[in-house]
N, C-alpha and C positions, 0 to 999 in steps of 0.2 A: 778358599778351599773348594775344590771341585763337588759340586750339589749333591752327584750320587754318592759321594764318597762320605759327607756331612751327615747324608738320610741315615746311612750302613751305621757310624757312629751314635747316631743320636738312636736308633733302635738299640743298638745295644745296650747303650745307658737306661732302657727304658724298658729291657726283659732280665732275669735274671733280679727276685726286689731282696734275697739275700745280701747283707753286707755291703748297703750304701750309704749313701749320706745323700744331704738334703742340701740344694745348692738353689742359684738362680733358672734362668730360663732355660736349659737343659736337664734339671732335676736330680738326675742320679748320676752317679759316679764310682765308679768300682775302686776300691782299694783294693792293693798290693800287700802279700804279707808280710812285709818287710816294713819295720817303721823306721822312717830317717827324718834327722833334722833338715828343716828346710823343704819336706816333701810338698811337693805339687798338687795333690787333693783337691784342694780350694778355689783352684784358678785353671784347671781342666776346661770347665767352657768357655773362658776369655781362650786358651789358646786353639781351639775349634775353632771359635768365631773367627777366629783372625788368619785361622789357618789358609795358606796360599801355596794350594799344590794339587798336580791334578793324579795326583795316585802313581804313576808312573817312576820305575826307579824304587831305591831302596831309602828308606826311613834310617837316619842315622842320627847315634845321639852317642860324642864323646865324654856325657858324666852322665850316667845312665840313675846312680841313685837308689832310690826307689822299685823303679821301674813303673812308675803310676801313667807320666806319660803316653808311654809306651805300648800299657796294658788299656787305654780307652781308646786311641785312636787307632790300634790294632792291624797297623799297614800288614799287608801280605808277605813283605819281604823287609829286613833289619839287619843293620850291623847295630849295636850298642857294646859301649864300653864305658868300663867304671877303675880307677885307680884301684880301687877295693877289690882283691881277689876273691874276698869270701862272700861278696855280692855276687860275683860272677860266678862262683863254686856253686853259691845258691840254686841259681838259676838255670845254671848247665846240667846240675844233678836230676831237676825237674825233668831237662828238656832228654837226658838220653836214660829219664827211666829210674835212676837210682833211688829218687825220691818221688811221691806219690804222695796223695792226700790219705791216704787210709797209716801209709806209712807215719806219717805226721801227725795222725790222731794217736796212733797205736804210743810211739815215741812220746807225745805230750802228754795224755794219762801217764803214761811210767814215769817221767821226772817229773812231773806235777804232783804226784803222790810224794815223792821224795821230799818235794819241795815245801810240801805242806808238813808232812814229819820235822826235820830239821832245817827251813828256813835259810840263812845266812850260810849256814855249815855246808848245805850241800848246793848252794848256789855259786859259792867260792868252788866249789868243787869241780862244778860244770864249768865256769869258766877258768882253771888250771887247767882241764883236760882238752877245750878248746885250745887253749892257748900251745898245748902242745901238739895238738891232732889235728886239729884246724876243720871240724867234721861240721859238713852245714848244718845238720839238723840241732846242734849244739849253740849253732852262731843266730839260728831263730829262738832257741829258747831262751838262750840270753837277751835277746833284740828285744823279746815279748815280758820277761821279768826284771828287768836292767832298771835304773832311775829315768824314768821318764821316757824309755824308748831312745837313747841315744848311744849313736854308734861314734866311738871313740877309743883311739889305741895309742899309746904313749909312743915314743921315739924309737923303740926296737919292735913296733909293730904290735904287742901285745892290748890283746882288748883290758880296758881298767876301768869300764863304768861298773859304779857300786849298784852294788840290792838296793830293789824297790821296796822291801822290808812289807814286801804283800805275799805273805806264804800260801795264801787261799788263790791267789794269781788264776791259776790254772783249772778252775769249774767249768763244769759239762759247756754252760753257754758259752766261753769265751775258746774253747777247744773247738767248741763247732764253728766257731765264728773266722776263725784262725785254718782251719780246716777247708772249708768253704771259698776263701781267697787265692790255699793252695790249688784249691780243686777249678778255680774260674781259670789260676795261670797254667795250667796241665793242657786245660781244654783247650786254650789258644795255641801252644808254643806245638801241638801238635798238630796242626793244621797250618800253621807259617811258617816258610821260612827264614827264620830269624840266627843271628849268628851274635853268639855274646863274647865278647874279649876283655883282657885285661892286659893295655899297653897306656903308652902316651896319647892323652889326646891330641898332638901335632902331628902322627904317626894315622892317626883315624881319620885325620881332613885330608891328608895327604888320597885317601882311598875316593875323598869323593866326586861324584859325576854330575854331566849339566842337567840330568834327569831327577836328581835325586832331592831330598830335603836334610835338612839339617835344623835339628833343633838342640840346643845348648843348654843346659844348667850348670851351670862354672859353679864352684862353690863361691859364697861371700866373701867378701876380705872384713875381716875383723868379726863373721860369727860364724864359720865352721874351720878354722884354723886346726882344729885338730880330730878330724873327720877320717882322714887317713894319713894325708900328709899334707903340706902346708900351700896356700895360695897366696901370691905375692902381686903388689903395683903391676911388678915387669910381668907378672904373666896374665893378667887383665889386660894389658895393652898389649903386648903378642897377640891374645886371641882375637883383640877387633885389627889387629893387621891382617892376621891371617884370615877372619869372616869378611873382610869387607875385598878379600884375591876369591872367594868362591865361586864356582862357574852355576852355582842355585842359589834359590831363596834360601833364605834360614829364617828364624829365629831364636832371638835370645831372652831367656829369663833371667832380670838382677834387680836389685830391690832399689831404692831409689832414696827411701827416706825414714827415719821413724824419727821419734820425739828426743833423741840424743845427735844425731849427725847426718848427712847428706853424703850420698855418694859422689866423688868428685869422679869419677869414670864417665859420669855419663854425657859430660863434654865430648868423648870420643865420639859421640854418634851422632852429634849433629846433624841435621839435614834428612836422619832415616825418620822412618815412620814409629812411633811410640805409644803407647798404650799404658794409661795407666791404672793401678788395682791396685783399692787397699784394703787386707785381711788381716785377721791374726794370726803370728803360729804358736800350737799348742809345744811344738818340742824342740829344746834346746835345754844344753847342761845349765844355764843359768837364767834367773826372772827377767833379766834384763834384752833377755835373748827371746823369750815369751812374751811378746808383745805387737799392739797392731803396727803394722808395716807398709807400706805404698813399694808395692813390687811394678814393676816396668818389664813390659814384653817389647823387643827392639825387632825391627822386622824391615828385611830390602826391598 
């Protein structure tokens, strides 16, 4: 990664001490308000370190996620795209205005109180009304009271993760806390040009140039299957067809091993440069799925 461009990140992580976490030799790390299985938090400065790009061109990421990424290395200019509309809804609302941090507190005190009165009743509630209205500030409050933070929607696309069965969920600190995240991604997406979509990721590589980066978070095969829609063999191996025709660097994030199986994918990349890190994650619909892991950053 190009030095000035490493300096600019590594200050960032290093002002702003609202709403971070405690890592290695880089120390802080902004979170995104949006919690997803599999998010990237943990291993932000492995892909700094490793980063190889001289700033130039656009930052692109066809599973956009999260957005955590995204929101630390903070390129000047971004295509990102997520299969998930209501990520993108998210983030779009942010960026032309509809949604604000003041609006987010205002919104989360009001169904937080609700939520504290009738619990289950009116959390069912919210996500009925989601599920017809599709209304982002609805698809955070769910994200933020859900079981354990996980985004997952059945085969006709409807969100169906149950109550965290925590009706106090939503006090003053964790509103501020929530608030604060939206108020960090306000301040960026308005000073970059960043452009969010929601198509094919074969449709998003297809966009890109010999200038640009590319960085990948594919969902898992066999632990986020039901994320938005489903990840198969053939499209694991599609995508290192298609990364290995890129006219840039990339990298890719995929996990490599835990105490149940091995990835057999990672014969496809023989020969590239690999890096390995092993963490824990905190969020997935099952214990088995919470657990330490040996994640692999694959890099040309």
């Amino acid at each position: 990664m190009n030095t000035e461009i490493k300096k600019e990140v590594q200050l960032t992580l290093d002002k702003n001490e609202n709403d971070v976490i405690e890592d290695n030799e880089f120390a802080k790390v902004k979170t995104p308000p949006i919690k997803c299985q599999g998010i990237k938090t943990k291993i932000i400065p492995h892909i700094i370190e490793n980063l190889d790009w001289s700033g130039g061109g656009r930052w692109i990421e066809p599973f956009l996620g999260s957005g955590v990424v995204l929101f630390n290395i903070k390129p000047d200019r971004a295509l990102v795209n997520d299969i998930n509309p209501h990520i993108i809804n998210f983030y779009n609302a942010i960026k032309d205005g509809t949604i604000d941090s003041q609006v987010v507190k205002t919104f989360l005190i009001e169904e937080g109180e609700e939520l504290r009165k009738f619990g289950l009743e009116h959390y069912k509630y919210v996500r009925d009304r989601f599920n017809m209205e599709g209304n982002p500030l609805d698809f955070l409050f769910l994200n933020r009271s859900c079981f354990n933070g996980v985004i997952r929607f059945n085969t006709k696309g409807k969100f169906n993760v149950p109550y965290n069965h925590k009706s106090e969920r939503f006090r003053q600190h964790y509103i501020t806390k929530i608030v604060n995240q939206v108020k960090y991604v306000e301040n960026l997406i308005q000073n970059k040009d960043w452009e969010f979509v929601c198509k094919d990721w074969k449709d998003v590589l297809k966009e890109v140039r010999a200038e640009d980066f590319v960085y990948l978070d594919p969902p898992y095969i066999g632990r986020h299957t039901d994320y938005y829609n489903t990840w198969k063999d053939e499209d694991a191996t599609e995508m290192a067809k298609q990364c290995k025709e890129l006219p840039c660097n990339f990298m890719i994030s995929m996990w490599k091993s835990n105490k149940y199986r091995h990835n057999t994918h990672l014969e496809e990349w023989k020969g590239y440069r690999i890096v390995d890190i092993e963490h824990f994650y905190h969020v997935g619909a099952t214990e088995n799925l919470r657990n330490a892991m040996i994640e692999v950053l694959i890099m040309n």
